[in-house]
C-alpha positions as a Markdown table, in Angstrom:
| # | Residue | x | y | z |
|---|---|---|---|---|
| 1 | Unk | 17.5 | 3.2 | -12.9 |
| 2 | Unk | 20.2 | 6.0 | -14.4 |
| 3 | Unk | 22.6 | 6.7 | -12.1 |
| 4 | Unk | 25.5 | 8.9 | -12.0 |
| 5 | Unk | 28.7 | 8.5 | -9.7 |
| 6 | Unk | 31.9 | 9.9 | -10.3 |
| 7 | Unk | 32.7 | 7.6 | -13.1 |
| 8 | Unk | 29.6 | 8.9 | -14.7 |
| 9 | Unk | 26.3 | 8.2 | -15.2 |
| 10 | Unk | 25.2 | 4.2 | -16.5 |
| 11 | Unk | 21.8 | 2.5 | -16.2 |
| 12 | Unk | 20.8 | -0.4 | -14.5 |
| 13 | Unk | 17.9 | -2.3 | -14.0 |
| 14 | Unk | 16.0 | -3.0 | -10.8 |
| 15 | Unk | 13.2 | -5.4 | -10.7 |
| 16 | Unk | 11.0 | -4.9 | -7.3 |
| 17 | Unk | 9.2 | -8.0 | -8.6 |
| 18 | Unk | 5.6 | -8.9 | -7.5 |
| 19 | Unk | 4.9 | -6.6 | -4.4 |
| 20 | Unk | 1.5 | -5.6 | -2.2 |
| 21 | Unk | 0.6 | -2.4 | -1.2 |
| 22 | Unk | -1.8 | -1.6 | 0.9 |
| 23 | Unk | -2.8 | 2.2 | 2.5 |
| 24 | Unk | -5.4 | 2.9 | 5.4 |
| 25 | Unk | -7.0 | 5.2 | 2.5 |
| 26 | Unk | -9.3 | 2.9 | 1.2 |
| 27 | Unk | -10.2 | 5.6 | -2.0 |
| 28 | Unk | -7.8 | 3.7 | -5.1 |
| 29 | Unk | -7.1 | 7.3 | -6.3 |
| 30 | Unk | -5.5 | 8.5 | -2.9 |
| 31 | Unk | -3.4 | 4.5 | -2.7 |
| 32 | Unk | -2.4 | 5.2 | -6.0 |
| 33 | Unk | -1.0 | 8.5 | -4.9 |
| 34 | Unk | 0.7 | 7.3 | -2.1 |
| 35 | Unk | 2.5 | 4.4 | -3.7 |
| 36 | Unk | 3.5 | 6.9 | -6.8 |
| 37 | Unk | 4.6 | 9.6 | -3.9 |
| 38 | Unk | 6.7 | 7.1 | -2.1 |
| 39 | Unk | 8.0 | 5.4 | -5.2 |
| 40 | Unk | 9.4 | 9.3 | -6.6 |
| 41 | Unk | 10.8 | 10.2 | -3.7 |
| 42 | Unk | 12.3 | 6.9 | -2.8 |
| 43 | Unk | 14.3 | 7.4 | -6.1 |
| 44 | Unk | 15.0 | 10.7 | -5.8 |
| 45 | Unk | 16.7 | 9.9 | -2.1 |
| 46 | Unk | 18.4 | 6.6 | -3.5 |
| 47 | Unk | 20.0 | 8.9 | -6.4 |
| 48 | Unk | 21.4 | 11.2 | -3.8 |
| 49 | Unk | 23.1 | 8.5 | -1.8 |
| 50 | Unk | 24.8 | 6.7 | -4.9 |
| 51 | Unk | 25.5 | 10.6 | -5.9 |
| 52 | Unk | 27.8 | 11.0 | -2.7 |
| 53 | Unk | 28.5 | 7.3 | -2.4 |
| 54 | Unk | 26.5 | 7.1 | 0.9 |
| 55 | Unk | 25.6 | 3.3 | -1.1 |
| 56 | Unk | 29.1 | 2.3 | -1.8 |
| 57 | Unk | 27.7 | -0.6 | -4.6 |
| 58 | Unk | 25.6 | 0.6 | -7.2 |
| 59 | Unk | 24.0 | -2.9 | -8.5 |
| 60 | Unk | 20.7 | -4.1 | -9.4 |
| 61 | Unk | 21.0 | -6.1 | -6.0 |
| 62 | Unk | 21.9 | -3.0 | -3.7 |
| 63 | Unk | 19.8 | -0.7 | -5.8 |
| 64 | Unk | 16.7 | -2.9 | -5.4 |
| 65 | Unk | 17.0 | -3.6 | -1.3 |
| 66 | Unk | 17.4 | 0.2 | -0.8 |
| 67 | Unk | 14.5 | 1.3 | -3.2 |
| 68 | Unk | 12.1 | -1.0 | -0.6 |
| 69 | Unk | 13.7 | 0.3 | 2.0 |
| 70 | Unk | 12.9 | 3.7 | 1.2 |
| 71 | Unk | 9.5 | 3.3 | -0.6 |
| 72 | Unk | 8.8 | 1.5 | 2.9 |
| 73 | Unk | 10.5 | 4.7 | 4.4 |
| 74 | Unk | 8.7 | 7.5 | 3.0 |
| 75 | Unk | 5.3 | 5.5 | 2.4 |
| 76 | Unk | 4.8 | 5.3 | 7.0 |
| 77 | Unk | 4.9 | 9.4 | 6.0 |
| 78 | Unk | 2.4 | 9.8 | 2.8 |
| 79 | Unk | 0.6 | 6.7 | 2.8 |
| 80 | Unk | 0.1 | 7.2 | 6.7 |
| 81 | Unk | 0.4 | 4.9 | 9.8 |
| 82 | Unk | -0.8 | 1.4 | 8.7 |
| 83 | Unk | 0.1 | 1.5 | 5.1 |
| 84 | Unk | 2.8 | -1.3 | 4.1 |
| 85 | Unk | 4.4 | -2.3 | 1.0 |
| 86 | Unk | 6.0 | -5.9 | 0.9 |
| 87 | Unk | 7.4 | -8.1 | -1.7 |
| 88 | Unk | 7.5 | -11.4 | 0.4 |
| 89 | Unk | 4.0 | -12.4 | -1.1 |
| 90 | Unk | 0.2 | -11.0 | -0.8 |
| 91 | Unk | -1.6 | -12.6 | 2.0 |
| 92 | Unk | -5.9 | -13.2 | 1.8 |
| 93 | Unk | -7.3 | -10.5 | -0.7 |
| 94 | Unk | -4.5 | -7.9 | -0.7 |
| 95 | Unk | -4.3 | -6.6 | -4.3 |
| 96 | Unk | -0.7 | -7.8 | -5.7 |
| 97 | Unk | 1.3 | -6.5 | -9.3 |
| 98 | Unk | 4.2 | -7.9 | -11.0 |
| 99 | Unk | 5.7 | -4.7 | -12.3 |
| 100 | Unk | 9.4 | -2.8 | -13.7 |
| 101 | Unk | 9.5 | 0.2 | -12.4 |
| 102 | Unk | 12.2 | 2.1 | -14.4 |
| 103 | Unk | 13.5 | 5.9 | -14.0 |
């Protein structure tokens, strides 16, 4: 993830690791388009806070716990109420991805 901070701008990586996502939309396309909607602006909040220091550590460990947190977040608002995303395992026939996301 590029980030820039006062010091300037450096990049480091953040692994989410396997994950599940689920949505009540049950079309692939639109569950795509949730998780890809709630990834982008999950990133786009997280480099505002490092921006104006709102997440005082920028690491791969801080970096990765708030980029759940806000795909989590924003996915309850465009994946609607019922969708989830978790990284603590899949559970019965919940699709799951080992992935790198990178910006």
């Amino acid at each position: 993830m590029q980030i820039t901070t006062s010091s300037g701008t450096s990049s480091i990586p953040v692994i989410i690791g396997e994950a599940c996502f689920s949505t009540k939309n049950t079309n692939g396309a639109l569950a795509s388009t949730a998780f890809l909607t709630s990834y982008n602006l999950a990133v786009e909040a997280i480099m505002y806070e490092v921006k104006w220091n709102i997440i005082p550590v920028a690491n791969s460990v801080t970096l990765r716990q708030a980029l759940i947190t806000q795909i989590n977040t924003v996915l309850q608002i465009s994946g609607g109420y019922g969708s989830s995303f978790s990284t603590s395992g899949c559970l019965g026939n919940v699709p799951s991805t080992v992935a790198t996301y990178c910006n």
